[in-house]
N, C-alpha and C positions, 0 to 999 in steps of 0.2 A: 420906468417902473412906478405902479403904483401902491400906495400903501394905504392901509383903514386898520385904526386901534380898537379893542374890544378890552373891558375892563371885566375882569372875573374875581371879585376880593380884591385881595395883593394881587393877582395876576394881570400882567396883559397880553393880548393875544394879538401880536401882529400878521395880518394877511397884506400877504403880496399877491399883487396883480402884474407879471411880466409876458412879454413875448418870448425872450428867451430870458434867462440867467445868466451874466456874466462875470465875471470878474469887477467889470465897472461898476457895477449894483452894490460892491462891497461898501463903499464912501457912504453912500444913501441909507443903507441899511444899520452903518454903526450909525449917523445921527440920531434915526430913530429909535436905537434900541438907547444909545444915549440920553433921547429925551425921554425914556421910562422911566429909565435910573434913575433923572432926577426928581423925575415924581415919586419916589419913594418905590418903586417895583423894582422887587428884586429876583422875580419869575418872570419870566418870558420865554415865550411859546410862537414862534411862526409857523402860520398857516400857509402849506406852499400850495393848495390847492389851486390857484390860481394863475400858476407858474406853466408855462406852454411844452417849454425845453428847458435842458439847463448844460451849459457847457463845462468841461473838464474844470475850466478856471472859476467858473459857477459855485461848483462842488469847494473847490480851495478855498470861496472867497466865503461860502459857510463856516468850515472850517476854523480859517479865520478869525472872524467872527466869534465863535462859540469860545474860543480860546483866548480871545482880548475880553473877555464879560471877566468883571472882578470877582475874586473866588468866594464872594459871601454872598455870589447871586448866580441863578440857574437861566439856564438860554436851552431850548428844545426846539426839535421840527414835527412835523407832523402835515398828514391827509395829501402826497403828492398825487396827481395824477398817476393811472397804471405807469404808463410808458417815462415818465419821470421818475416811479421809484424805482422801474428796472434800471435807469442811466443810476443814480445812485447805490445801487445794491452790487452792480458790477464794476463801481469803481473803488480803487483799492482803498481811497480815501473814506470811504462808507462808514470801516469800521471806528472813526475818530468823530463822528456825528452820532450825538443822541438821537436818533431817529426813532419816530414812530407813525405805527402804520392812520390810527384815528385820532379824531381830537377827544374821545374819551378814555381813549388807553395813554397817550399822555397828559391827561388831567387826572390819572390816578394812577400816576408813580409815586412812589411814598415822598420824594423832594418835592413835587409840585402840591400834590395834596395838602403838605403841611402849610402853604402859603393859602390854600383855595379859601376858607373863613378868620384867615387872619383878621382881627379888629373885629371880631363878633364877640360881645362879654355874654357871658353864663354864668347864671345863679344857679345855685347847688346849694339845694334845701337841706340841712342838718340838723333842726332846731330840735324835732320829738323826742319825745322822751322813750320810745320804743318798748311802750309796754308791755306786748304780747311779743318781745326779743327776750323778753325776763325768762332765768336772772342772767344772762348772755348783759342784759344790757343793764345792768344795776351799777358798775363802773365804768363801763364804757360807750361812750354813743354806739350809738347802732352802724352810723358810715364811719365807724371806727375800726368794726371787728375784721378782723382776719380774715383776707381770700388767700389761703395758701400763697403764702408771702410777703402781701400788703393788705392794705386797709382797703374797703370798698371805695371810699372817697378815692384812695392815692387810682387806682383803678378807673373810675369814673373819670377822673382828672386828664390822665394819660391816654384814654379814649381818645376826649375832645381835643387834645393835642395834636394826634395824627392827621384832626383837619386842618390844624393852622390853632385851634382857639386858645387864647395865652391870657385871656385877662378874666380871671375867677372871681366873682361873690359870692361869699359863704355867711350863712344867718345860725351860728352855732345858737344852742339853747343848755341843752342837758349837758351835764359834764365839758361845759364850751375849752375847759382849758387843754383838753387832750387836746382838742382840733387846733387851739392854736399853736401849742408848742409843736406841732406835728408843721403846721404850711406854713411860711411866709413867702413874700415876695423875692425872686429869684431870678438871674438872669435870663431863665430859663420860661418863668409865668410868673406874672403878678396877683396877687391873692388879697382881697379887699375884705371885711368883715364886717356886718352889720348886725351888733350882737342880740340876743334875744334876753337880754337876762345883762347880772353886774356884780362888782363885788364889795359885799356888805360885812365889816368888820373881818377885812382880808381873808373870807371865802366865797366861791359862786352862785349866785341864787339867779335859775333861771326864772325868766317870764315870761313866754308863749306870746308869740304878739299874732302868729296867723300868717299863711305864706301868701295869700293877695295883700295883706296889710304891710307884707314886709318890703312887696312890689312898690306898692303904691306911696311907702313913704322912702324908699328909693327914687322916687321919682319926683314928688314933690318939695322935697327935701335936699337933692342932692341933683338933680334934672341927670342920673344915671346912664337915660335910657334914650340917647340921640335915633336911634337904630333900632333895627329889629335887635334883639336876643333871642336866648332860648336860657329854657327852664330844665332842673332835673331835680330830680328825687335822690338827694345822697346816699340810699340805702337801698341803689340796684343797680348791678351791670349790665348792660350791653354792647353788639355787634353793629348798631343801628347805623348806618351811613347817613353821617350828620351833613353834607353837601348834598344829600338829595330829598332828604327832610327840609333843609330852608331851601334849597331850589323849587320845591312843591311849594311851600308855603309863599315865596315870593310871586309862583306863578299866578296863585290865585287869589291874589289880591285881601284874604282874610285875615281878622285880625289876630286869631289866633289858633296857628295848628297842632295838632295832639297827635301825637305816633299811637299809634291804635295794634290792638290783636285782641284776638277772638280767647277766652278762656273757657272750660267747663260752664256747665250753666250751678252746678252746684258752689262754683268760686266767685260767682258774680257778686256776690253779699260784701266779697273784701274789695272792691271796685268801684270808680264812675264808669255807669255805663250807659254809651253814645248810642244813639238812634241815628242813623242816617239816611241820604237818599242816594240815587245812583252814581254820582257825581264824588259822592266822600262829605258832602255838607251836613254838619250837623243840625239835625232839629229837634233832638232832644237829648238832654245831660240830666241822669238821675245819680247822686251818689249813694252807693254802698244801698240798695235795694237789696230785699230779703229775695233769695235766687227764684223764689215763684212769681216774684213781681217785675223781675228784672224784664224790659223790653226787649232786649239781644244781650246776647254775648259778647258783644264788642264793648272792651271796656279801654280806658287813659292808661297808658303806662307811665304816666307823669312826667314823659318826655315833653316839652313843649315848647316851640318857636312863637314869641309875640311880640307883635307890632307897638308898639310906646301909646297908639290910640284907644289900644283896648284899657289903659287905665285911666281913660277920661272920667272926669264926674264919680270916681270914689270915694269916701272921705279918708282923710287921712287919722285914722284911729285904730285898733287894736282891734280883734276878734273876727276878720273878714279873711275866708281861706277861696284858697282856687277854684274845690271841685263844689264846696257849699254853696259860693255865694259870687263870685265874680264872672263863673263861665254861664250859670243860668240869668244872671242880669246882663248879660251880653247878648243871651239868645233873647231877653224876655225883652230888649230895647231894639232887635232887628237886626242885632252884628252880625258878622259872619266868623263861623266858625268852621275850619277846614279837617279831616281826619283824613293820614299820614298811615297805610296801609301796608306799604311796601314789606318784604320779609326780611324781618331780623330777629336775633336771639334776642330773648330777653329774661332776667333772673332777677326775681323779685323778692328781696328779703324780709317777706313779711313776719316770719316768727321760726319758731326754732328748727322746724320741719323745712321752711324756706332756704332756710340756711343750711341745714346739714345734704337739701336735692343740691342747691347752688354749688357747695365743695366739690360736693360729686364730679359735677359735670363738668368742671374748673379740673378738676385730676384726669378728664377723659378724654379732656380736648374739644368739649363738644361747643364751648364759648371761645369763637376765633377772637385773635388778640387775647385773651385774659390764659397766660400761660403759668403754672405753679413757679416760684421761684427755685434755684434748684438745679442740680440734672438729674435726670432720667434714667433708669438703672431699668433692665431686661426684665426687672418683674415687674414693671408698671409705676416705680415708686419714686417719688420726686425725694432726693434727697439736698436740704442746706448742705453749701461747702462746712460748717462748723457741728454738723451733726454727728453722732457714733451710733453705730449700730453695729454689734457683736455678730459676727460669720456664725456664730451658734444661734441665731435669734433668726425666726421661720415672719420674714416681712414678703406678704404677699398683695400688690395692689386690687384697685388704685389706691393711692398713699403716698398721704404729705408728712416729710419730716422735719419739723421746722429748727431754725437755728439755736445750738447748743443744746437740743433733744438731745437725748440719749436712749437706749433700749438693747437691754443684756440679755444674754446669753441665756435660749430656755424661754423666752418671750416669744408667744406666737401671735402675730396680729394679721388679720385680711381686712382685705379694702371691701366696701370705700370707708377709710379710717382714718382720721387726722391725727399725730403727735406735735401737740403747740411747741413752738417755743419755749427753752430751759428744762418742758417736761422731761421726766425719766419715768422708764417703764422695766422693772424687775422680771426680773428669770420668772419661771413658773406661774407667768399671766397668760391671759388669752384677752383681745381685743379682735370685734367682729363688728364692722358698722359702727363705730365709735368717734367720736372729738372727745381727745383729753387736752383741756385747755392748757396755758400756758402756765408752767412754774407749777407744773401738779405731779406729785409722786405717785403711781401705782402699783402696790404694792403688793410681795409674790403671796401667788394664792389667790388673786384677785381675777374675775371675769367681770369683763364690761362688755356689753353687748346690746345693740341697741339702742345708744344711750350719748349724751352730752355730757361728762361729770367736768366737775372742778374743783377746787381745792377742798370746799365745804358744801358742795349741794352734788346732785344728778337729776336729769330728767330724758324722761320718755323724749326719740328723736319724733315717735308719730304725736306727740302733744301738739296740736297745730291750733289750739283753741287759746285764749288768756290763762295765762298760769296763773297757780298761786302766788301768794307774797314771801310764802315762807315753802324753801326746798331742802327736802333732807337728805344728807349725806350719804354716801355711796362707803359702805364699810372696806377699809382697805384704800382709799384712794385721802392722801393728802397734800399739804403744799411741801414742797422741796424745801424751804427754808425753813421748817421743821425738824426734818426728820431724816438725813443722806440714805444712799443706797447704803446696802453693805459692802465692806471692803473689796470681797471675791469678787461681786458685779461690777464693780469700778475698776479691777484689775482687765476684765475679759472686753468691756467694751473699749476701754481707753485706746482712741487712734486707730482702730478698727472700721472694717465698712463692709458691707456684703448685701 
């Protein structure tokens, strides 16, 4: 029997080469998967394409095998020949073998996949101050707020998880302390911080220092970046399949590739937009051009896989961002730059209108993976296990209820409608297309409709431009640590659900 190792991340991929399959094969084949093990692989995958026949005792001595692997590591099959997967599928022992038919249906079982980009670190840009989020973002970072249940970060986070990736850099700026008392390093992922900002007479003052500046003194600083990484923008979800994003990137040799989609040509203004040629290679990167000047429609979703070479010859100083200044001096020195085309969702939270489609879509199912926390009730309506909603109260989705909401009896709301966290929503309201933020009383008599309110402001959901600095209060709507429900509403919703 012969054997050839293939290295895939954590994974290794043993192919066998036999005439037949025996029982005797089983000795040679634990060495080998032995000598993964102690290379730190705790996935393994044999290739039995190679395999001619296999006999009864063949089949046992896989078996075997798969069941002597320690139980903090995975052992799979996969790609027999036809006539070898019928000798397997007809024999009774079949069903005690992970088997699979391709080597790509078992490299995307949720166990193997989580090992496929093990030891890849990601940075996860948090630093903006998210102006045109305002006032959404005047307390709270922007990869802070609320996707029906979590934070956009804990969501971003959780993504790259499913491929394996466990070791996060985060570059907080604005309000950096939410972000930290929210991650630290866990047995679960490691969470590094390279802060943007400090604290001056024991409060936080950020300082903007620029997300290629933040790269580059990563690098210079701390020699971060042995390997490729990949970059994201903490303040958007996606579906994106991060193992064929760096599988592209590694195939083409670039120093840096950009997950790309096509947006409206009227959206192009809030974008870098790529120029390419037939291949995906970039030759041209304009940022945030006005949409008449815009070259294409293809613009960065600020996903991005880079090679450690694309931050040669930067200096190590302050004011140097991604799409301004490091990807045009890349193209303008001859590097290569690759665009990452593939289909995937993607939600971009660029300001209030971003965020209240994002909810949306998040309550409809329409962002695989990013599900409301919750269950799911016949009208559409995600409800927190610690939420009350009064059987006299008309909750029509889609609709998040988040934990220790409450909404009494006489409350009529239709989706798509968010009730934050600790909110209460009184008898004789209507809510239609609304976010009532967290810890916000609405009060009977009260219509919201189209609209963001919060404890002391409201705004238009269609404001999709920079807001003003000062928003004025939605009459009828204030903070719960104010002002209780009334008695009655507190009797009808209490431990209630409908």
């Amino acid at each position: 029997m012969l054997t050839n190792c293939e290295d895939i991340g954590q994974i290794s991929i043993l192919k066998i080469a036999s005439s037949r399959l025996t029982a005797a094969d089983l000795g040679p084949l634990k060495s080998a998967t032995d000598r993964m093990l102690d290379r730190g692989r705790n996935t393994i995958l044999l290739d039995l394409g190679g395999v001619r026949r296999v006999a009864r005792s063949g089949l046992a001595a896989l078996v075997e095998l798969q069941s002597a692997m320690p139980r903090t590591s995975k052992l799979a099959f996969y790609g027999a020949r036809p006539h070898v997967a019928g000798e397997i599928m007809r024999c009774p022992l079949s069903s005690l073998l992970s088997y699979h038919e391709t080597r790509e249906a078992a490299l995307n079982t949720p166990e193997v996949l989580q090992q496929r980009l093990a030891g890849l670190k990601a940075v996860i840009l948090c630093a903006g101050a998210g102006t045109r989020m305002r006032p959404l973002s005047h307390e709270t970072p922007k990869p802070m707020l609320d996707i029906a249940g979590k934070p956009v970060l804990t969501r971003v986070m959780d993504h790259l998880g499913r491929f394996g990736i466990r070791d996060f850099i985060l570059n907080p700026g604005h309000h950096a302390p939410c972000i930290h008392h929210a991650f630290a390093t866990t047995a679960r992922r490691s969470v590094q911080y390279v802060n943007e900002g400090g604290y001056v007479g024991g409060t936080w003052h950020p300082a903007p220092m620029g997300s290629a500046s933040t790269l580059v003194r990563l690098q210079t600083r701390q020699t971060a970046f042995e390997d490729d990484f990949v970059v994201l923008c903490g303040d958007a979800i996606t579906d994106i399949d991060m193992c064929g994003l760096v599988d592209a990137h590694r195939a083409s040799g670039a120093e840096v590739t950009i997950a790309a989609q096509h947006v409206p040509r009227e959206e192009t203004g809030k974008y870098g937009v790529l120029v390419t040629n037939a291949t995906g290679k970039v030759l041209e990167f304009c940022e945030k051009p006005s949409p008449r000047d815009a070259r294409s429609t293809l613009v960065s979703t600020g996903i991005y896989v880079f090679s450690p070479r694309a931050l040669k010859g930067l200096p190590d100083r302050a004011g140097f961002d991604i799409g301004n200044d490091l990807l045009p001096r890349i193209l303008a020195r001859g590097g290569s730059i690759q665009t990452y085309d593939a289909p995937f969702v993607w939600a971009d939270l660029g300001n209030a209108k971003d965020y209240f489609d994002t909810l949306e879509r998040v309550m409809k199912g329409e962002i695989p993976g990013t599900t409301p926390a919750g269950a799911l009730d016949r009208n559409g309506v995600w409800v927190s296990p610690s939420a009350k909603i009064s059987r006299r109260a008309v909750v029509i989705g889609p609709c998040y209820v988040g934990p220790g909401a409450e909404i009494c009896a006489g409350a009529h709301i239709e989706g798509p409608t968010v009730v934050g966290a600790g909110a209460k929503i009184s008898g004789r309201t209507v809510l239609k297309n609304a976010i009532v933020q967290p810890d916000t009383l609405v009060s009977s008599g009260t219509w919201v409709s189209d609209m963001i309110v919060g404890q002391d402001w409201a705004l238009n959901i269609d404001q999709n431009t920079a807001l003003p600095q000062t928003i004025q209060p939605l009459e009828g709507v204030f903070s719960t640590a104010k002002i209780a429900l009334p008695d009655e509403d507190m009797r009808l919703t209490q431990g209630l659900m409908g």
